[in-house]
Backbone bond lengths (Angstrom), bond angles and torsions (degrees), N, CA, C in turn:
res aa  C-N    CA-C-N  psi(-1)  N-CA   C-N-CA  omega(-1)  CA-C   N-CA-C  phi
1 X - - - 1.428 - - 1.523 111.48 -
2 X 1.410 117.66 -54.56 1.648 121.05 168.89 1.410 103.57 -34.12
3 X 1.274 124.38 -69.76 1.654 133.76 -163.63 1.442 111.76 -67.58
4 X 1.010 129.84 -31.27 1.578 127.01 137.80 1.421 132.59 -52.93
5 X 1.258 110.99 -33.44 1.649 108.73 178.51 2.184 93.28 -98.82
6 X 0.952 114.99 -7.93 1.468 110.66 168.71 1.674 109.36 -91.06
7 X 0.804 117.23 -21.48 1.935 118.80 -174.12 1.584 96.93 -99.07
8 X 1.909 128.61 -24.43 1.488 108.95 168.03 1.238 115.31 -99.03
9 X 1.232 106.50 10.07 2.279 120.15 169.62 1.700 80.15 -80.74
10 X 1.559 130.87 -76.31 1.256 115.86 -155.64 1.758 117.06 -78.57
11 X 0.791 126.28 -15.73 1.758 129.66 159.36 1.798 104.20 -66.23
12 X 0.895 116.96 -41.73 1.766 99.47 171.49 1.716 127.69 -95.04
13 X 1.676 100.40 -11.34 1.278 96.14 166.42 1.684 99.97 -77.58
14 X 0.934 112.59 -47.19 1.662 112.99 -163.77 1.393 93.69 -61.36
15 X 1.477 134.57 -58.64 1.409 109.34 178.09 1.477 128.56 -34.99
16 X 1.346 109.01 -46.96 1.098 98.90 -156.83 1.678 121.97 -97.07
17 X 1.238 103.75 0.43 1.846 112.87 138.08 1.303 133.39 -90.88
18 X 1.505 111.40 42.55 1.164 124.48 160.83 1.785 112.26 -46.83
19 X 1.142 120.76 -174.54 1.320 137.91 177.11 1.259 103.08 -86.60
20 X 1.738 103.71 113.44 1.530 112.42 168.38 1.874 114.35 -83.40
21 X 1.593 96.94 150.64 1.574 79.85 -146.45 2.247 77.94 -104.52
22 X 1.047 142.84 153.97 1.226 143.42 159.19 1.526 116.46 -94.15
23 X 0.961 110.94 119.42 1.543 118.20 156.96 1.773 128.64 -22.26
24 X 1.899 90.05 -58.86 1.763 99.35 -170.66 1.616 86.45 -75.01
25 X 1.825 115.07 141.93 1.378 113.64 168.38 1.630 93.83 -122.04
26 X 1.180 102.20 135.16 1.574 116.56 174.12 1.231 114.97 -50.50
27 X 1.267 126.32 -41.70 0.951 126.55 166.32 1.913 150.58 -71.16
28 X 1.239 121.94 106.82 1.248 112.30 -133.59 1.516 96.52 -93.51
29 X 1.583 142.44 143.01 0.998 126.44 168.83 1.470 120.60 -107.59
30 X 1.172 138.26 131.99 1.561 146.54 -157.07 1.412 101.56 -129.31
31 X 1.462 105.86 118.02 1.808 120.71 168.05 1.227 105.47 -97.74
32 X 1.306 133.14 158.54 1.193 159.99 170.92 1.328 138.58 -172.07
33 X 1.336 134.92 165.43 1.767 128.04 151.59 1.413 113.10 -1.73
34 X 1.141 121.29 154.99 1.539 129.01 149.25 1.951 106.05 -89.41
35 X 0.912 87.25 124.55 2.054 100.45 169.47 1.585 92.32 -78.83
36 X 1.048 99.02 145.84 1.593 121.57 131.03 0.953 131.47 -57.93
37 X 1.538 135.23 121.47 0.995 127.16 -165.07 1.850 96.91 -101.36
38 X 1.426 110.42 -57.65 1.228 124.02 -163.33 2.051 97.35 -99.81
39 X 1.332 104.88 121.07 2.021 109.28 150.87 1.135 112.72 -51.84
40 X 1.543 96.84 159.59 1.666 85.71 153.39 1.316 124.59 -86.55
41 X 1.615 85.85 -18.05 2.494 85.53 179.63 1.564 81.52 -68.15
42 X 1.034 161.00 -89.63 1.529 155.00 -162.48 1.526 96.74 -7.80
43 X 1.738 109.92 -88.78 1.651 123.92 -175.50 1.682 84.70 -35.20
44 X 1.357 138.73 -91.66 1.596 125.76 -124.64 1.445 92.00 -67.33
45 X 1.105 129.92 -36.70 2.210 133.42 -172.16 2.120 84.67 -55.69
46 X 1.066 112.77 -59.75 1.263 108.26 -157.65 1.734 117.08 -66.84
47 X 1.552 92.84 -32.94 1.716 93.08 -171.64 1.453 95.05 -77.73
48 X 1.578 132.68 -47.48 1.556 130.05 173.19 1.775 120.46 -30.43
49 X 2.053 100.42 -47.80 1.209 81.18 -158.77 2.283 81.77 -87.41
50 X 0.812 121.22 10.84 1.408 94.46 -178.74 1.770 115.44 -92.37
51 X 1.218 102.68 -10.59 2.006 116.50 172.44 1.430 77.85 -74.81
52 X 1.437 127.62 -48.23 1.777 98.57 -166.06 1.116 117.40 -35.27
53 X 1.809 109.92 -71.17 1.406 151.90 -128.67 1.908 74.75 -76.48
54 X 1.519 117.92 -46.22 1.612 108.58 -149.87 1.636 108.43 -80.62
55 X 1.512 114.48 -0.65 1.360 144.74 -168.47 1.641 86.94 -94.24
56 X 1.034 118.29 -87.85 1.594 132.23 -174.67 0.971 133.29 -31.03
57 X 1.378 103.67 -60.10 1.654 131.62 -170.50 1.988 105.18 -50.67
58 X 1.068 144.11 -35.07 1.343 142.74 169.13 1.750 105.68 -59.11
59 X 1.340 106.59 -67.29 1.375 104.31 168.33 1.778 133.29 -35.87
60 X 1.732 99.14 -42.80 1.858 98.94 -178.09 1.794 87.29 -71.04
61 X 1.433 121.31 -47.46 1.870 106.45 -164.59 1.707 105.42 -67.02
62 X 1.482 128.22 -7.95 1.444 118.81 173.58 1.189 114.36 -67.19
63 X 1.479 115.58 -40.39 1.434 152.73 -166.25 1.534 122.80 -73.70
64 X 1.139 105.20 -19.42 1.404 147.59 -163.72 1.040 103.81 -94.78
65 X 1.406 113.35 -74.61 2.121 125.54 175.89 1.114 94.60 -72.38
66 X 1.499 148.41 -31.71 1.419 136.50 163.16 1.661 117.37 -31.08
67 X 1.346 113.47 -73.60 1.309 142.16 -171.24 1.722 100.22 -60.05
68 X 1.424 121.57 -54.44 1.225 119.92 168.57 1.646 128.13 -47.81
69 X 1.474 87.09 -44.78 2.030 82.71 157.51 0.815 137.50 -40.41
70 X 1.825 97.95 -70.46 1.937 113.90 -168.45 1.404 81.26 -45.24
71 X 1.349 128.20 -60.73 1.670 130.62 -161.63 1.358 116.96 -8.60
72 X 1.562 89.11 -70.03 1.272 116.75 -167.36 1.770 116.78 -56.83
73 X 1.625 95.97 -48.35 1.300 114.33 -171.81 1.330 106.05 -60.75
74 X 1.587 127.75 -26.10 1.537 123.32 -149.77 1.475 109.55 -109.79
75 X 1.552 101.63 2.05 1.764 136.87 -175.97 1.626 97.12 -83.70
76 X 1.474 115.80 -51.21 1.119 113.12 170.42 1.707 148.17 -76.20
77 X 1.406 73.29 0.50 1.836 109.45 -175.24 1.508 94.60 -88.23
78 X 1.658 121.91 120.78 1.339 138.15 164.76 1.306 107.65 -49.35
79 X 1.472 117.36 -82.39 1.099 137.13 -145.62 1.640 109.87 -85.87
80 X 1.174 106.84 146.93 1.607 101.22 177.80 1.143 129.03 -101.57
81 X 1.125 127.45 21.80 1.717 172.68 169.70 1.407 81.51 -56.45
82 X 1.443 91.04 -87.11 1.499 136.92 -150.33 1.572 112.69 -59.37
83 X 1.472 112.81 -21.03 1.638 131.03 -160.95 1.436 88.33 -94.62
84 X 1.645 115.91 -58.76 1.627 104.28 -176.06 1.496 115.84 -65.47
């Protein structure tokens, strides 16, 4: 009987310090226009230079394992004669 009248003392205290909820929210919310984020001189600068980059980009990674060779190759080279 105690442990029953002790478990409905703590089920109604605990209810009833639930989370008080406040009205004022700190947080303020503001509607408006949509901005622009992006121009179009922005869009055409960006799509131009990215056909570059998608043009290019194979060439810098050929260039890349190129340079990593000699690397390699000039690692195995003693002499420094011989390296330049």
């Amino acid at each position: 009987m105690k442990t029953i009248l002790i478990l409905l003392i703590l089920v109604i205290t605990g209810s009833s310090y639930g989370q008080i909820t406040n009205a004022d929210d700190s947080l303020k919310e503001y509607y408006g226009k949509a901005i622009p984020v992006y121009t179009k001189d922005y869009l055409r600068k960006y799509n131009r230079m990215k056909r570059i980059v998608v043009k290019v980009y194979p060439y810098a990674l050929y260039a890349a394992d190129i340079i990593d060779e000699i690397e390699q190759n000039a690692a195995s080279i003693n002499k420094r004669r011989k390296k330049k």
